[in-house]
N, CA, C and O atoms as a DFTB+ gen file, in Angstrom:
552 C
 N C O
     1  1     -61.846     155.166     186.263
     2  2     -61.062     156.365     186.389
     3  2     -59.601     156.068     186.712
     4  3     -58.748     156.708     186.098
     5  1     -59.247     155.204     187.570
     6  2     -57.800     154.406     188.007
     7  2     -57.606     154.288     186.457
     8  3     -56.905     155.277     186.243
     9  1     -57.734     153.891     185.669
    10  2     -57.122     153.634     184.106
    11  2     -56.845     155.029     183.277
    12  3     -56.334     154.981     182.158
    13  1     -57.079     155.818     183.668
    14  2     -56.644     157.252     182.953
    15  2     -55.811     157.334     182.380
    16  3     -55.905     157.566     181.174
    17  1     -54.332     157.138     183.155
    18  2     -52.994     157.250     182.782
    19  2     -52.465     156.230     182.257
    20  3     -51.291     156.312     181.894
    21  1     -53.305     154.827     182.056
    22  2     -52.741     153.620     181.534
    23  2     -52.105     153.740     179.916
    24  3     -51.042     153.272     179.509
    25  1     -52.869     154.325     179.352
    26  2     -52.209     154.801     177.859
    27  2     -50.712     155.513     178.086
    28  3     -49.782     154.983     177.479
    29  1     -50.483     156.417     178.732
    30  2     -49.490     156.466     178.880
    31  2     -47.901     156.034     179.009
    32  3     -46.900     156.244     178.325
    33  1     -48.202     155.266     180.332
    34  2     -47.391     154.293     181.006
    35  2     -47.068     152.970     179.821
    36  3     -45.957     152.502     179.572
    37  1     -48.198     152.615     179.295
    38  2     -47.554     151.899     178.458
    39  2     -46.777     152.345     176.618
    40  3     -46.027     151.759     175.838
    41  1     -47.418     153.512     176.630
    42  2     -46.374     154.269     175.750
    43  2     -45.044     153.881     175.782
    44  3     -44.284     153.294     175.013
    45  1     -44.961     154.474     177.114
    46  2     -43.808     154.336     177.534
    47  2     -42.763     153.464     177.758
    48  3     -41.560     153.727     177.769
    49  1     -43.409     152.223     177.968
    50  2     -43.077     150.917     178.494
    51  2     -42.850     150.108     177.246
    52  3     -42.175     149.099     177.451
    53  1     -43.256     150.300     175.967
    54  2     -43.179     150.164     174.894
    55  2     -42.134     150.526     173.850
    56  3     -41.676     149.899     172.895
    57  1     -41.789     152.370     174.596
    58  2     -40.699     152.964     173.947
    59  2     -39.435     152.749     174.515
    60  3     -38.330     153.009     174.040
    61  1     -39.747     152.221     175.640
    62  2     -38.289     151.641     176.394
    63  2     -37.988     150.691     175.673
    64  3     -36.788     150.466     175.520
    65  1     -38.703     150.073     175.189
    66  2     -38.595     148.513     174.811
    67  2     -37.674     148.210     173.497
    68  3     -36.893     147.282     173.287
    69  1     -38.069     149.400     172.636
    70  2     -37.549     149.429     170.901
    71  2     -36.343     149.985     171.235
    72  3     -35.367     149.475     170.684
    73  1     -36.077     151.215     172.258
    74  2     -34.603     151.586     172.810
    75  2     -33.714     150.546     172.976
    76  3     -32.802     150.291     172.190
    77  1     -34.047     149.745     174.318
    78  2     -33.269     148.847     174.398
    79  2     -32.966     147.898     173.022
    80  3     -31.771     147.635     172.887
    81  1     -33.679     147.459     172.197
    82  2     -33.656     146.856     171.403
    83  2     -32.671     147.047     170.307
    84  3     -31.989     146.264     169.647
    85  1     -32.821     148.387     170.324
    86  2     -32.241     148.830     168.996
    87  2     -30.480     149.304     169.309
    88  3     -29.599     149.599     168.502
    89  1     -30.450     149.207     171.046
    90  2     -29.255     149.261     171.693
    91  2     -28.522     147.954     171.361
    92  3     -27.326     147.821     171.103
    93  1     -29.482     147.015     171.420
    94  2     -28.425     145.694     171.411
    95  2     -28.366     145.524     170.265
    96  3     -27.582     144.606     170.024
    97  1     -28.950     146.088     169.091
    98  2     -29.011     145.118     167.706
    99  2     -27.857     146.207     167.359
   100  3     -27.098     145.538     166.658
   101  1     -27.275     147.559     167.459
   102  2     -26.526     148.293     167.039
   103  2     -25.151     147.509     167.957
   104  3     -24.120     147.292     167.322
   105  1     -25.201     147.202     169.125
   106  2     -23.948     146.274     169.557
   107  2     -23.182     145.509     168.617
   108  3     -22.025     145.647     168.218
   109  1     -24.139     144.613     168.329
   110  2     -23.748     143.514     167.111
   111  2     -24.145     143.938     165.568
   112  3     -25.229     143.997     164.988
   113  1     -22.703     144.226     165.131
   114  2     -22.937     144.841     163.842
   115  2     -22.544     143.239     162.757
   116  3     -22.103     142.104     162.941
   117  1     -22.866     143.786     162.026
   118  2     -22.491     142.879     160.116
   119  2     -21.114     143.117     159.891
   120  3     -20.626     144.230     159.694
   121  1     -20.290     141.677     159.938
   122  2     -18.838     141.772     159.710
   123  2     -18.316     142.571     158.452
   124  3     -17.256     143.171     158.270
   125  1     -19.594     142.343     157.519
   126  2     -19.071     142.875     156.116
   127  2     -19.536     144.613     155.687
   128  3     -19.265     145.239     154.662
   129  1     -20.287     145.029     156.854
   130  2     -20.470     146.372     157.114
   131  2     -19.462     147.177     157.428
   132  3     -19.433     148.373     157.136
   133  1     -18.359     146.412     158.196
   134  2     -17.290     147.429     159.185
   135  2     -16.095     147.215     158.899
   136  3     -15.286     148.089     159.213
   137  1     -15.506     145.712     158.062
   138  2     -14.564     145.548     157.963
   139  2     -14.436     144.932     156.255
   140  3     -15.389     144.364     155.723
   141  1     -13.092     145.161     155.537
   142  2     -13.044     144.937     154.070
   143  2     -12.493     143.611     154.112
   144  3     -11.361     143.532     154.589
   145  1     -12.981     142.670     153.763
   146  2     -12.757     141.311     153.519
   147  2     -11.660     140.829     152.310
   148  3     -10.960     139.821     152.223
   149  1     -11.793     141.747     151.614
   150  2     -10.449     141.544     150.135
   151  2      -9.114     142.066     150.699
   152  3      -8.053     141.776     150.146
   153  1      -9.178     142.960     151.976
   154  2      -8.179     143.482     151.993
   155  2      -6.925     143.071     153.532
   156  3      -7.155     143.884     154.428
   157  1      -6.265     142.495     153.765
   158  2      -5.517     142.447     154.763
   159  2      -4.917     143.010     155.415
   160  3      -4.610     144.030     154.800
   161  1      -4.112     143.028     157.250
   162  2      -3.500     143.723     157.723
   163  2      -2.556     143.766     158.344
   164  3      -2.762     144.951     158.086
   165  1      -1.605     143.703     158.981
   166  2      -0.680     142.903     159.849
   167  2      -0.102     143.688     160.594
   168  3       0.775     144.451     160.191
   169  1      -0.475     143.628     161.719
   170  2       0.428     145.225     162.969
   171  2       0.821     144.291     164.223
   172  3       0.223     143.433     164.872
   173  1       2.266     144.932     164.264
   174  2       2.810     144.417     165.924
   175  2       2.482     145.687     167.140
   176  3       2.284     146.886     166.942
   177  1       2.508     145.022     168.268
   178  2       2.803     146.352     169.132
   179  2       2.380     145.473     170.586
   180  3       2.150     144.268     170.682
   181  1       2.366     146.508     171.641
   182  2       2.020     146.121     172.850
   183  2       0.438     146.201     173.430
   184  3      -0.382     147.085     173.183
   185  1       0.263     145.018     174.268
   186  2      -1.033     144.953     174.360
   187  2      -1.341     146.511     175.392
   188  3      -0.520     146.662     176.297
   189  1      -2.072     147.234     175.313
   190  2      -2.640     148.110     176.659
   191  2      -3.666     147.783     177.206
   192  3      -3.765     148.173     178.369
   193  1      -5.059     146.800     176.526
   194  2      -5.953     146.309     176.913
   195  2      -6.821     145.152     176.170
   196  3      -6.922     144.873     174.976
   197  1      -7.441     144.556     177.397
   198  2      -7.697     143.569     176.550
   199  2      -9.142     143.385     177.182
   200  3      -9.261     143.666     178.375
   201  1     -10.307     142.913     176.442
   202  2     -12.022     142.567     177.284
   203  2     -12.492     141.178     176.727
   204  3     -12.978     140.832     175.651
   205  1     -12.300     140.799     177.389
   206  2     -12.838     139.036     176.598
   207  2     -14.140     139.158     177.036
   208  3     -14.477     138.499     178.021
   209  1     -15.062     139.996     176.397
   210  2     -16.512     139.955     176.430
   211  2     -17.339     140.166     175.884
   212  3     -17.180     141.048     175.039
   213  1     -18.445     139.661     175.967
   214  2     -19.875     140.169     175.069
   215  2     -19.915     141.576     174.507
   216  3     -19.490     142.548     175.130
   217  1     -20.423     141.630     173.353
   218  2     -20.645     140.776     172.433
   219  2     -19.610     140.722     171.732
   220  3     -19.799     139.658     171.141
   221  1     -18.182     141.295     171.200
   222  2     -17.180     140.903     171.080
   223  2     -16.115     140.982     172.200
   224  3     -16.436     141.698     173.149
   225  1     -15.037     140.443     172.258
   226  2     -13.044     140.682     172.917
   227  2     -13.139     141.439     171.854
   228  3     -13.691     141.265     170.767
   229  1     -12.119     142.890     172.604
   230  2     -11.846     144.199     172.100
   231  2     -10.242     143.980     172.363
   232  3     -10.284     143.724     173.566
   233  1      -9.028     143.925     172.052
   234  2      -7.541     144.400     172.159
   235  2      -7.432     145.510     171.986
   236  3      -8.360     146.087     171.420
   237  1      -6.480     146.115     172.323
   238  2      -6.050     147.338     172.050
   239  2      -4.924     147.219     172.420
   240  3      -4.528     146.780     173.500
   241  1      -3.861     147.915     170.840
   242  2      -2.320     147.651     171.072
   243  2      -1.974     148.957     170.471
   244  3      -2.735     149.583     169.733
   245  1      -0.406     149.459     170.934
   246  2      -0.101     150.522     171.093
   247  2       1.337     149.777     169.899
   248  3       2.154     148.884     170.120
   249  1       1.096     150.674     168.624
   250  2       1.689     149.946     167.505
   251  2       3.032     151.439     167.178
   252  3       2.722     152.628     167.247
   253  1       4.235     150.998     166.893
   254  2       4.716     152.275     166.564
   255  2       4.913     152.399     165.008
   256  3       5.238     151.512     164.218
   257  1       4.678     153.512     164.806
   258  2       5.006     153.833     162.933
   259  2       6.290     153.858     162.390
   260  3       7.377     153.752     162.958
   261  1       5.947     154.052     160.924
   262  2       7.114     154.570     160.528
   263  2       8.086     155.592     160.723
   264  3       9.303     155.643     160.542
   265  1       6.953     156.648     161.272
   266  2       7.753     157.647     161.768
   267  2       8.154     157.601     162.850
   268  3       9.011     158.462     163.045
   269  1       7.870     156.774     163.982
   270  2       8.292     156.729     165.125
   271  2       7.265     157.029     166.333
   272  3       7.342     156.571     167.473
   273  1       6.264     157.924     165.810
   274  2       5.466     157.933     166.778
   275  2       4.171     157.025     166.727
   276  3       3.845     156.572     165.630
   277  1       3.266     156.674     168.063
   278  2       2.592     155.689     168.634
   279  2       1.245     155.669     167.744
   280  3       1.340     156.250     166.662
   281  1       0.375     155.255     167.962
   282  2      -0.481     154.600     167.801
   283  2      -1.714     153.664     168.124
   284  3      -1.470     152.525     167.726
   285  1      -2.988     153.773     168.729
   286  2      -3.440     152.557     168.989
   287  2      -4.536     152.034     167.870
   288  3      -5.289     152.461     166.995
   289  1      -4.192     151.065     168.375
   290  2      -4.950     150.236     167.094
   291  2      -5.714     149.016     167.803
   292  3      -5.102     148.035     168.225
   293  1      -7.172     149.171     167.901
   294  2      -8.364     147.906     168.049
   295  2      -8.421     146.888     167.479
   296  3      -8.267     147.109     166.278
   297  1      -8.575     145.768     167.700
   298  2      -8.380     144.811     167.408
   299  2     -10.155     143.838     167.974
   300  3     -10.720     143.521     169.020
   301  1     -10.369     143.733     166.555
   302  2     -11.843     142.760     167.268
   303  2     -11.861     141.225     167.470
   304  3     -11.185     140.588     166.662
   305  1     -12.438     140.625     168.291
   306  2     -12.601     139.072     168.012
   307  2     -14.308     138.905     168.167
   308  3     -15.248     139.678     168.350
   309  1     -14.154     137.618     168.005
   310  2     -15.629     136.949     167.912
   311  2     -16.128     136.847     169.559
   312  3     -15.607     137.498     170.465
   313  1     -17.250     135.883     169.724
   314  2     -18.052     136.791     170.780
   315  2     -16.488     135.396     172.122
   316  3     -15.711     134.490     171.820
   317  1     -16.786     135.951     173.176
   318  2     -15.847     135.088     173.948
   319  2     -16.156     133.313     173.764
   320  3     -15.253     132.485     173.884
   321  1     -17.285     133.032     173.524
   322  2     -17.756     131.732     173.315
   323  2     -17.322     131.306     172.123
   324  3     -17.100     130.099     172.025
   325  1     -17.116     132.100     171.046
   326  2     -16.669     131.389     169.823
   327  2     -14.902     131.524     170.125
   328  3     -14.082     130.682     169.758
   329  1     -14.664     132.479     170.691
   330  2     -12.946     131.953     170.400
   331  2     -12.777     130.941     171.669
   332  3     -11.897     130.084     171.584
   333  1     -13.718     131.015     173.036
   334  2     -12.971     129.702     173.586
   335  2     -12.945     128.184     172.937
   336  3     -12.249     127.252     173.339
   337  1     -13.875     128.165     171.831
   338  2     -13.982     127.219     170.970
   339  2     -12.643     127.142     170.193
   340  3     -12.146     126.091     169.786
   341  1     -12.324     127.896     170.097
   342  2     -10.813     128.172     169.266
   343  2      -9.490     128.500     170.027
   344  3      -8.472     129.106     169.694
   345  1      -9.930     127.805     171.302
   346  2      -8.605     127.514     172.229
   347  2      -8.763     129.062     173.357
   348  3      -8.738     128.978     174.585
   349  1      -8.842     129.723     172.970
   350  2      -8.435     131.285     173.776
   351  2      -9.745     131.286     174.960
   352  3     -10.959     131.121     174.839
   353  1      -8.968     131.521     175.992
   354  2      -9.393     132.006     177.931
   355  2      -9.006     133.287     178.053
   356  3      -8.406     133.874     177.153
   357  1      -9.381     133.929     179.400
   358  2      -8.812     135.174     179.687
   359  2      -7.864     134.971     179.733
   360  3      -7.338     135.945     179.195
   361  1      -6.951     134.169     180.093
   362  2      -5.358     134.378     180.544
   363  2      -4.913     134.412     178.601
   364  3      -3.715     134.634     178.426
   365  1      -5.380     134.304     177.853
   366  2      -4.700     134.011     176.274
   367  2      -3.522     135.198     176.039
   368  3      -2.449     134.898     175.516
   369  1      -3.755     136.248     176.373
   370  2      -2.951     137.667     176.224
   371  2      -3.875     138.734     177.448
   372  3      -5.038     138.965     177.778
   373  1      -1.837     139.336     177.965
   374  2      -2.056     140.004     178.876
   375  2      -1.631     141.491     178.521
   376  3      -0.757     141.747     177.693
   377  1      -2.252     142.327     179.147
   378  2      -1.266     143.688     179.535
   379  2      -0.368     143.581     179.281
   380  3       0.206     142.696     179.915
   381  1       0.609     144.425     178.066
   382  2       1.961     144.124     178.185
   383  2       2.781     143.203     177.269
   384  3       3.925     143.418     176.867
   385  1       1.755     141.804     176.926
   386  2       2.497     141.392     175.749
   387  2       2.196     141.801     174.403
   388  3       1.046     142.073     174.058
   389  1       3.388     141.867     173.470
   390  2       4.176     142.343     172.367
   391  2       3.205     141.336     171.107
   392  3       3.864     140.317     170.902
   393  1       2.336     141.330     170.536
   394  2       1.454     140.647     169.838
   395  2       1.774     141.260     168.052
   396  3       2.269     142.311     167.645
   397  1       1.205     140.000     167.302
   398  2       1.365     140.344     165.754
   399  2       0.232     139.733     165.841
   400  3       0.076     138.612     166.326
   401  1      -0.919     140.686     165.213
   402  2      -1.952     140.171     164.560
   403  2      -2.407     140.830     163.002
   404  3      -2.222     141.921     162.461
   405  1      -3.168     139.427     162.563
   406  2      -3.441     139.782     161.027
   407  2      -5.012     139.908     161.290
   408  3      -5.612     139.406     162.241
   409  1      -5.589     140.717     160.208
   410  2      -7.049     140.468     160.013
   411  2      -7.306     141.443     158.764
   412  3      -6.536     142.043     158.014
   413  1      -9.009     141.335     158.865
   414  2      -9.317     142.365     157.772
   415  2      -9.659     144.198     158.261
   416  3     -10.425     144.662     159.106
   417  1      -8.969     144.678     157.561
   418  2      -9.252     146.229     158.256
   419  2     -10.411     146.770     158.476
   420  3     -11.403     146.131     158.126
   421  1     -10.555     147.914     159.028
   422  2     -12.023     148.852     158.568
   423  2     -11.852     149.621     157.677
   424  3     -10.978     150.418     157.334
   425  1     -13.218     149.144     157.181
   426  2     -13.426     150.073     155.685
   427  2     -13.192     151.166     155.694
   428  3     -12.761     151.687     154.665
   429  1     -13.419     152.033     157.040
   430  2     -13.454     153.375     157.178
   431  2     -11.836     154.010     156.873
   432  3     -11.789     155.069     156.247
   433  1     -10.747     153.474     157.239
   434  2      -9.376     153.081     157.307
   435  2      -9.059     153.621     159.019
   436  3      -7.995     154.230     159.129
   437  1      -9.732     153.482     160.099
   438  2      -9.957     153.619     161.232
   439  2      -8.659     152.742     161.709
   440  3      -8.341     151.851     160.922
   441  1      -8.031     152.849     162.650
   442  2      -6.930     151.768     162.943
   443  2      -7.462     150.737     163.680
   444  3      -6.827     150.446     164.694
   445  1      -8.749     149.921     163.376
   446  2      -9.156     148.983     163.221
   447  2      -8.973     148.023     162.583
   448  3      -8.615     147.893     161.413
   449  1      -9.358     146.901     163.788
   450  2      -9.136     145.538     162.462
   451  2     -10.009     144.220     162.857
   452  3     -10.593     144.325     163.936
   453  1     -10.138     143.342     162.352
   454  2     -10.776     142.073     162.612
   455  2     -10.129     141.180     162.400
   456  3      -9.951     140.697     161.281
   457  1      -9.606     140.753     163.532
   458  2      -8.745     139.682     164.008
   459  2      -9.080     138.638     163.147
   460  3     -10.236     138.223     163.067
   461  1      -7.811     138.015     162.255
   462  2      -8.059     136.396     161.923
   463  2      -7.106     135.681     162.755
   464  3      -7.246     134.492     163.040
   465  1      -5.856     136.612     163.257
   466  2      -4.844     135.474     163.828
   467  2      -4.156     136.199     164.592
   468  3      -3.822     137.303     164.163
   469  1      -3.750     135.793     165.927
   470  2      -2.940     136.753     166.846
   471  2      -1.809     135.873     167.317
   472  3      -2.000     134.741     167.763
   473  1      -0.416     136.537     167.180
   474  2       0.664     135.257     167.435
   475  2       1.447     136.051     168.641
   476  3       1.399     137.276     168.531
   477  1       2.092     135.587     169.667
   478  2       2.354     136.072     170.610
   479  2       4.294     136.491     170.058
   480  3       4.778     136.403     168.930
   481  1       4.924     136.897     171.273
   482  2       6.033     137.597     170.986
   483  2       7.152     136.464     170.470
   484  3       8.210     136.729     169.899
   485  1       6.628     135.081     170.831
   486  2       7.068     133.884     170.328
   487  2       7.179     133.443     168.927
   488  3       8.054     132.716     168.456
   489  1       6.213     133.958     168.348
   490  2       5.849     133.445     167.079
   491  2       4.601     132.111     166.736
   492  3       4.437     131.529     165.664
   493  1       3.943     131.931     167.875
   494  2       2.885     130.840     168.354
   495  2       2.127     131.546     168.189
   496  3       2.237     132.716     168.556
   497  1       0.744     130.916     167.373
   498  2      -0.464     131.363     167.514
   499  2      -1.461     131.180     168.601
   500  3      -1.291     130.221     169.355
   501  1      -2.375     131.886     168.768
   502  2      -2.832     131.866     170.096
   503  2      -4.505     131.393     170.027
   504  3      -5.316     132.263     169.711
   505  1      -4.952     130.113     170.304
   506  2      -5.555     129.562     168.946
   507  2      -5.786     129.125     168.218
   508  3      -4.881     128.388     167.828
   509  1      -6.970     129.098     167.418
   510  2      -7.089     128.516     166.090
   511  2      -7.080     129.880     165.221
   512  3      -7.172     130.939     165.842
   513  1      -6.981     129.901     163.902
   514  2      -6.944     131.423     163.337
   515  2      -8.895     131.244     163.143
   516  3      -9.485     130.164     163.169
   517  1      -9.506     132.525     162.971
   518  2     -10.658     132.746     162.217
   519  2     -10.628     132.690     160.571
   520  3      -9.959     133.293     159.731
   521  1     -11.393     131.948     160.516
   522  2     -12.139     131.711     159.186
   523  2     -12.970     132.578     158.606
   524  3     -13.796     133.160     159.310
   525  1     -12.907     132.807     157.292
   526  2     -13.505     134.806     156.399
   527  2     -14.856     133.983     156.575
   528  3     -15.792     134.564     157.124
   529  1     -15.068     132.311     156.030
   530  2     -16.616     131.981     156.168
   531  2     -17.706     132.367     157.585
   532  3     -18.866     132.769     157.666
   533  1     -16.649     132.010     158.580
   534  2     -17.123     131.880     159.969
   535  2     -17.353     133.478     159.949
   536  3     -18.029     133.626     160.967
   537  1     -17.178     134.812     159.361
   538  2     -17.053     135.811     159.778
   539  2     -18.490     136.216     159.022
   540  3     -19.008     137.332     158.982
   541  1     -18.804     135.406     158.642
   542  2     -20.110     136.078     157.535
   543  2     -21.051     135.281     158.086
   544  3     -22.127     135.301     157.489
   545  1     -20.980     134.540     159.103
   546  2     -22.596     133.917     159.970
   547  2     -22.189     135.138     160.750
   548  3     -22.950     135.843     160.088
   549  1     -21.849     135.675     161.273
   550  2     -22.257     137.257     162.725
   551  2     -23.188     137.570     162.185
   552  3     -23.867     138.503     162.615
């Protein structure tokens, strides 16, 4: 009789399980799902934020237009383990600095992009650049 509710509980314990699951597998998307690989991008502006973390570093820079008014624009990298392989720490870019980065856009035309190369207000890259091959193992 103690086993009554056992069907239940593990219903449940089960449906938690594909949740979480399907939480992390939607985290990590397909490079060639979100971003156009034929097509390039190149935006300056100021950093406002930056997350060097799982499962990607997120930037976010505040870019101005043609017309004059602002803009932010995301900026993706690879997971923090693959760009410290490619030189970049938290300290790589801060709050505040003035960045040019290239990558491939989003398909959607979202002011998104996927970082291949980020050069500081110097003209130094920050880095190794990303590789379109390296972007198609994610």
């Amino acid at each position: 009789m103690k086993y009554r509710h056992a069907g239940r509980w593990s219903g449940r314990i089960i449906g938690a399980g594909f949740a979480f699951a399907a939480t992390i597998a939607s985290a990590h998307h397909s490079f060639a799902a979100f971003f156009d690989h034929e097509k390039s991008v190149s935006i300056q502006g100021r950093i406002t934020q930056f997350h060097f973390a799982n499962p990607h570093g997120i930037i976010a820079i505040e870019v101005t237009k043609p017309d004059g008014t602002k803009e932010i624009w995301k900026g993706e990298t690879n997971s923090p383990s693959a760009m410290m392989r490619r030189g970049w720490t938290k300290q790589s870019v801060k709050v505040g600095d003035t960045v040019t980065i290239d990558g491939w856009p989003a398909r959607d035309g979202a002011p998104y992009v996927r970082i291949r190369e980020l050069r500081g207000a110097d003209g130094k890259p920050v880095g190794k650049p990303t590789d379109l091959a390296s972007e198609y193992k994610q």
